[in-house]
C-alpha positions in Angstrom: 24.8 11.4 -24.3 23.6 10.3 -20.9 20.1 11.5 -20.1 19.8 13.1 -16.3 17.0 12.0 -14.0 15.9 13.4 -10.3 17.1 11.2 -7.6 15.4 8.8 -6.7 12.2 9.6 -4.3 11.6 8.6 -0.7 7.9 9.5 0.8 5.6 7.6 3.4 3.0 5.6 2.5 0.1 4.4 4.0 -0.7 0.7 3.3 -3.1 -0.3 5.2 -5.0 1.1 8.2 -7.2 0.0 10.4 -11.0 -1.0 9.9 -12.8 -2.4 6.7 -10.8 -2.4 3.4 -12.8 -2.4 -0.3 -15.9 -3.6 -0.6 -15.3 -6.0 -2.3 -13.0 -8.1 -0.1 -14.7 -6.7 3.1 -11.3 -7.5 5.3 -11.0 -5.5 8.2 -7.8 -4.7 10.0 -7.7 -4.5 13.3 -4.9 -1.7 14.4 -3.0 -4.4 16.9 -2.7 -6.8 14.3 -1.7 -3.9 12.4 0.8 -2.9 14.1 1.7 -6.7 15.1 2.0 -8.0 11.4 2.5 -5.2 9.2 6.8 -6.0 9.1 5.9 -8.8 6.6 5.8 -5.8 3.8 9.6 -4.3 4.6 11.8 -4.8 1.4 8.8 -6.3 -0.8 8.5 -4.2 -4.4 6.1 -2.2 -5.1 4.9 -2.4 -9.0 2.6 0.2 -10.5 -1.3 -0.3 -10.5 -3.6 -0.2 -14.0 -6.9 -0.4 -14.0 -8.2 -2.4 -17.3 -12.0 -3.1 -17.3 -12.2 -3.2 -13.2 -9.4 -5.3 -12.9 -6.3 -4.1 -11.5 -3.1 -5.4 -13.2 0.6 -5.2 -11.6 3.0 -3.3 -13.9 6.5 -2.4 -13.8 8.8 -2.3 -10.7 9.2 1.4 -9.2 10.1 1.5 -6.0 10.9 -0.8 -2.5 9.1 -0.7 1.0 11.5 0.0 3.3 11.1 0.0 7.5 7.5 0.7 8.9 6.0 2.8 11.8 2.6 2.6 12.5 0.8 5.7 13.2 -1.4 6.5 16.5 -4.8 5.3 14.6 -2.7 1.9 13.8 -2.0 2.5 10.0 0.8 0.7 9.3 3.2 3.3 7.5 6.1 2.8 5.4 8.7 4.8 4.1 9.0 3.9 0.1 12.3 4.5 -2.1 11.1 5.3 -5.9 13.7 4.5 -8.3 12.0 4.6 -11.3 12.7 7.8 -12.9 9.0 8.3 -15.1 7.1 7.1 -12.1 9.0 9.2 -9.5 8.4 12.1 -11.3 4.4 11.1 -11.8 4.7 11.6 -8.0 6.4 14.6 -8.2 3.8 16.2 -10.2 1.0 14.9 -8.2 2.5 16.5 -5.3 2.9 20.4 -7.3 -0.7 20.1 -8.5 -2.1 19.0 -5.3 -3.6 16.0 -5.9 -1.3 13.1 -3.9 -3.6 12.3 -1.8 -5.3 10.7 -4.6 -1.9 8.4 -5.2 -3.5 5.2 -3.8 -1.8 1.6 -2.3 -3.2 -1.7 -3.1 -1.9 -4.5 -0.8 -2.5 -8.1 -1.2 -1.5 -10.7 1.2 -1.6 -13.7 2.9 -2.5 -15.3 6.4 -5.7 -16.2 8.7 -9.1 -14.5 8.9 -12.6 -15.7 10.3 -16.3 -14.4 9.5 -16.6 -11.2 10.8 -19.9 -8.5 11.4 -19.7 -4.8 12.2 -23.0 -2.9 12.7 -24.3 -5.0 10.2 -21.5 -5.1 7.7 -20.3 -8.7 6.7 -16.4 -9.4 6.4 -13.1 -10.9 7.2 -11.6 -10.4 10.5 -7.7 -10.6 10.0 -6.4 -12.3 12.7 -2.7 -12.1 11.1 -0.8 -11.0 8.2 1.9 -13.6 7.3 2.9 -12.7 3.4 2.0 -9.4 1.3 2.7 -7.9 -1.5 2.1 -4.0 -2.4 1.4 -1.9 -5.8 0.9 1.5 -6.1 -1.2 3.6 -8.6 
């Protein structure tokens, strides 16, 4: 007996936009380099995101980043294909109770920063994005 499943999901994303990321890292992104670097993410995988003692752990494979856009702020946007069937329909639900927004994107990458200070807030300026990877969660 073959179980069916939805098709597989396509929705935009927002990975990254511009200005200071967590708090932890303190990176900010600059929309031009934004918009400049943010290809490197097109056909990574995206894994799902757990949260174990405030550590965040990749998971299982559900879906590819496919081509970007970046929006007018500079967020670089990317359209995602979900094929994993439990995960897709996690989404799904999310969206009917109306709580997506909450669905968040963890990105870590790769590439050149310098010391950075914005009304007095101490960072990473990234001058460039040259490798990433993405998770979802």
């Amino acid at each position: 007996m073959l179980l069916r499943h939805a098709p597989p999901l396509t929705m935009r994303v927002q990975l990254i936009r511009p200005g200071f990321g967590n708090s932890t890292d303190n990176h900010y992104y600059d929309p031009e380099v934004l918009r400049r670097d943010a290809h490197v993410f097109e056909g990574k995988k995206m894994y799902t995101t757990t949260t174990s003692r405030g550590r965040s752990q990749s998971g299982t494979e559900v879906s590819v980043i496919e081509p970007l856009t970046a929006s007018p702020r500079g967020s670089a946007i990317a359209r995602v294909k979900v094929f994993d069937p439990a995960f897709a329909e996690k989404v799904r639900n999310r969206n009917a109770a109306g709580v997506l927004d909450k669905l968040e994107c963890s990105v870590l990458g790769s590439g050149t920063a310098r010391p950075f200070e914005l009304n007095g807030r101490k960072g990473k300026y990234i001058e460039s994005i040259t490798d990433a990877r993405a998770s979802i969660g």
